[in-house]
VOGU-3710 file (C-alpha; in Angstrom, 3 decimals, decimal comma):
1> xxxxxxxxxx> 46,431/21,303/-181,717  48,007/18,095/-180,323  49,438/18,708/-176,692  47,952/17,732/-173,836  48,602/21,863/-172,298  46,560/22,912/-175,537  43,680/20,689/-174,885  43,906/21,403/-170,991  43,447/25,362/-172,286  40,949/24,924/-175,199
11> xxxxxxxxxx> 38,422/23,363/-172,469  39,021/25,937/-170,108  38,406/28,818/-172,747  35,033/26,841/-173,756  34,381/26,393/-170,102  34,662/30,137/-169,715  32,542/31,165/-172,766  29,783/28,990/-171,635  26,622/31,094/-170,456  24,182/28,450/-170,435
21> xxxxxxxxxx> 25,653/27,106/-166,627  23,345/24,800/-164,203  23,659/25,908/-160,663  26,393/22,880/-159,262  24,066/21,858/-156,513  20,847/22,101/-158,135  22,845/19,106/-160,736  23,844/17,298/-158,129  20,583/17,190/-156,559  18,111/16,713/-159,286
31> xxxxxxxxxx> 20,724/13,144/-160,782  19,958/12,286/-156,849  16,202/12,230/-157,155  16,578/10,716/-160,810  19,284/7,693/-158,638  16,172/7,508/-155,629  13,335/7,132/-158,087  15,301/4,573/-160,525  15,198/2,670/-156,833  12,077/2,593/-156,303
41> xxxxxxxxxx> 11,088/1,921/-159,952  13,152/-1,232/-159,951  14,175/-2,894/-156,596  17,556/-3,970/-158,179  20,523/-2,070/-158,320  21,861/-3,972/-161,372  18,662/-2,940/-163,063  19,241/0,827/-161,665  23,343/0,460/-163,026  21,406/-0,522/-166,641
51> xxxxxxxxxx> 19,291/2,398/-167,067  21,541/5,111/-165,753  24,154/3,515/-168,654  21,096/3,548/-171,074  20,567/7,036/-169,944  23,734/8,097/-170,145  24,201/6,686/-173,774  21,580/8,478/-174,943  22,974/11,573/-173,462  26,391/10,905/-175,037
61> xxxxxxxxxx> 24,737/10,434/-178,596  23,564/13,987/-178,592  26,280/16,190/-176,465  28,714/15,286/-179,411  26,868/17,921/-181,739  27,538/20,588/-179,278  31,457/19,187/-178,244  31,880/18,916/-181,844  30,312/22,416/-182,706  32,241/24,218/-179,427
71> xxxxxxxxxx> 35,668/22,510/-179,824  36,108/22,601/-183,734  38,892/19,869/-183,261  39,402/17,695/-186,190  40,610/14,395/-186,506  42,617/12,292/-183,266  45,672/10,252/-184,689  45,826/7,759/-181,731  44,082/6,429/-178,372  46,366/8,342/-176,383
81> xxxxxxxxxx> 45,165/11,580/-178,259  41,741/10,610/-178,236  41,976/9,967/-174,303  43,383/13,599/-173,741  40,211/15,115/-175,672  38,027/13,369/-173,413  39,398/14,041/-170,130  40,832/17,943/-171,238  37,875/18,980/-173,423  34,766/17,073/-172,772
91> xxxxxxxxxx> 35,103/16,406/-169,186  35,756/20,049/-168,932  33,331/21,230/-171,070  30,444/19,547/-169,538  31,089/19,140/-165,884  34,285/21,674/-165,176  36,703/18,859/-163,939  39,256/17,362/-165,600  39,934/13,557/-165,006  43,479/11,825/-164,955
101> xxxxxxxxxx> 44,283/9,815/-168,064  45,959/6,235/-167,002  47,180/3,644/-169,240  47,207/0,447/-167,822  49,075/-0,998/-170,283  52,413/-0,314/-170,367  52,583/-0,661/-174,160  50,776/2,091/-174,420  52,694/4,408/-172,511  55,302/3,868/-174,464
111> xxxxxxxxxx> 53,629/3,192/-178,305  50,173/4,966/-179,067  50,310/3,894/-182,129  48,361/5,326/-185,538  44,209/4,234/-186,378  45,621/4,651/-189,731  42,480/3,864/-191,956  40,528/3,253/-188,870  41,075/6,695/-187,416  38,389/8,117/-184,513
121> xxxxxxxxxx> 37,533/10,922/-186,604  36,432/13,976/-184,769  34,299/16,380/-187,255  31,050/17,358/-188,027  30,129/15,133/-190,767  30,964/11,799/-189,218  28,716/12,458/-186,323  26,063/13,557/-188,712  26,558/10,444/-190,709  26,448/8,141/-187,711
131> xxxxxxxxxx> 23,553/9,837/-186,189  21,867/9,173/-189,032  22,370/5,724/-188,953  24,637/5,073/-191,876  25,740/1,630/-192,268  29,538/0,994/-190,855  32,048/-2,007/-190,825  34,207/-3,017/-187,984  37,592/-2,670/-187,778  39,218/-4,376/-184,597
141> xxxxxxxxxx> 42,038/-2,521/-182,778  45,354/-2,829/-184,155  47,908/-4,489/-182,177  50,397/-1,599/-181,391  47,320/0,960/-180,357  46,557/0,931/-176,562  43,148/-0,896/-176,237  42,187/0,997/-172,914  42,871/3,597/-170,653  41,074/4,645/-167,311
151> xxxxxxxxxx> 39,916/8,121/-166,113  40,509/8,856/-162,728  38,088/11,555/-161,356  39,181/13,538/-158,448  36,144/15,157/-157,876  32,978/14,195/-159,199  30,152/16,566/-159,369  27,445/14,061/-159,324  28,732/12,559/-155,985  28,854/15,874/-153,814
161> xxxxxxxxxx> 26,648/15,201/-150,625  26,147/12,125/-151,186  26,393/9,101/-148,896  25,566/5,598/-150,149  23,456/3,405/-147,897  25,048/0,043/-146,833  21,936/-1,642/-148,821  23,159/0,073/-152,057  26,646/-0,663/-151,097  26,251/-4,351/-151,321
171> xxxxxxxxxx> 23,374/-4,298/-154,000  26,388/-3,100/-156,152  25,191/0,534/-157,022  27,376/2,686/-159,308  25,641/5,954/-158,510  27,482/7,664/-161,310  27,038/5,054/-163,890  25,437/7,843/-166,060  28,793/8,990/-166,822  29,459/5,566/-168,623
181> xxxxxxxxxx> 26,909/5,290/-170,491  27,873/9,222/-171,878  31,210/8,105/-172,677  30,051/4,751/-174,599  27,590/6,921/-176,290  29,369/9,877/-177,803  32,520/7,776/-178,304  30,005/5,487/-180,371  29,222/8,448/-182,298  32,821/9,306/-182,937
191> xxxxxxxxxx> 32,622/5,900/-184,534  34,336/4,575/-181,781  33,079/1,320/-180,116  33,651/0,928/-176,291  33,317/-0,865/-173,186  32,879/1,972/-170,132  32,607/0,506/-166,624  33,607/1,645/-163,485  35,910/0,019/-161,735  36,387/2,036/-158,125
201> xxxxxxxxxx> 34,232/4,586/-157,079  34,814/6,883/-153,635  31,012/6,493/-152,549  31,987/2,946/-152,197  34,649/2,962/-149,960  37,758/3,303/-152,664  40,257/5,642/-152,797  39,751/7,212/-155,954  36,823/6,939/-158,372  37,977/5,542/-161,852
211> xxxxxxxxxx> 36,283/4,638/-164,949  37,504/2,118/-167,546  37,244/2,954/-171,575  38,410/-0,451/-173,489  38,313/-0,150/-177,072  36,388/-3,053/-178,467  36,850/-1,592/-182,176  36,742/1,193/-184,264  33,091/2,128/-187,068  34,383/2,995/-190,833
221> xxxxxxxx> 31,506/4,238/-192,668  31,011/2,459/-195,702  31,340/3,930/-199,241  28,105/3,803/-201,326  27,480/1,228/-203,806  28,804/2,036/-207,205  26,376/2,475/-209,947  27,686/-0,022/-212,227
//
């Protein structure tokens, strides 16, 4: 499966097989009172972006069991790929909507460029591995891959009926900044190291509501010591 039509279908048949649906409004309402009581907790809207990431991150660390279990994709070849899978798959998978893919960098439009031994790997065992906290090494992007790419969310479930105050407006809340963190997180586990900020949101006056994804480098599991 590599086209971006195949994805777009496989998380629309996974979508459809789901059973286990949360009532849209009863979602958007419950991360509302979660946003509110963050708030109050902490007087500080930086403090309430932090722990929605953290949140989020923790979130992302465990859907990737049940993306990896439900999709049954195996291994991405590029960014460009990976990026599809995200927006096609997960974002469909999860919340029903399927976010734009955007390459800022024109390179990348036109070069995606191979991980080659640093490959995001997309199967069972390397989330199992990573969730079990095997040790890794670093390998930094290569210079042809694209080293980010933004999601562009035309509707966002988390947002609907929602109206920021102009005190969280300039406090600098991202309401949704729970999404972030779930991207940084399962991406992690993917062995995938990230960066996931939002950079316009439509609760905040923008047009559209965006999120960035810059690759900082990609996690190799390392082979075990030899016994000589």
């Amino acid at each position: 499966m590599s086209t971006t039509r195949q994805y777009k279908t496989l998380g629309e048949d996974i979508w459809r097989q789901n059973t286990q649906k949360v009532n849209s409004e009863i979602f958007t309402l419950t991360y509302g009172a979660l946003v509110v009581q963050l708030i109050k907790d902490y007087e500080d809207f930086e403090q309430v972006n932090l722990q929605l990431d953290k949140m989020g991150y923790n979130i992302g660390t465990r859907l990737v069991e049940d993306f990896l279990a439900k999709s049954n994709l195996s291994r991405c070849t590029n960014i460009r790929e990976a990026a599809e899978v995200v927006s096609k798959v997960g974002f469909k998978m999860f919340l029903d909507i399927t976010p734009n893919v955007i390459f800022p960098d024109s390179t990348a439009n036109t070069n995606s460029g191979s991980m080659n031994s640093s490959e995001l790997v997309m199967n069972g065992n390397t989330a199992q591995h990573s969730k079990n906290g095997a040790n890794t090494a670093s390998g930094t992007v290569g210079t042809r891959d694209p080293k980010e790419f933004v999601l562009q969310l035309m509707e966002n479930p988390l947002a609907e009926f929602v109206e920021l105050p102009d005190e969280a407006l300039q406090g600098g809340l991202w309401y949704s900044n729970v999404l972030a963190g779930v991207l940084r997180g399962a991406l992690e586990m993917l062995q995938i190291q990230t960066e996931c900020t939002f950079i316009s949101d439509s609760l905040r006056g923008d047009e559209t509501t965006e999120i960035r994804i810059r690759v900082l480098r990609f996690l190799q599991e390392m082979a075990p010591p030899s016994d000589d």
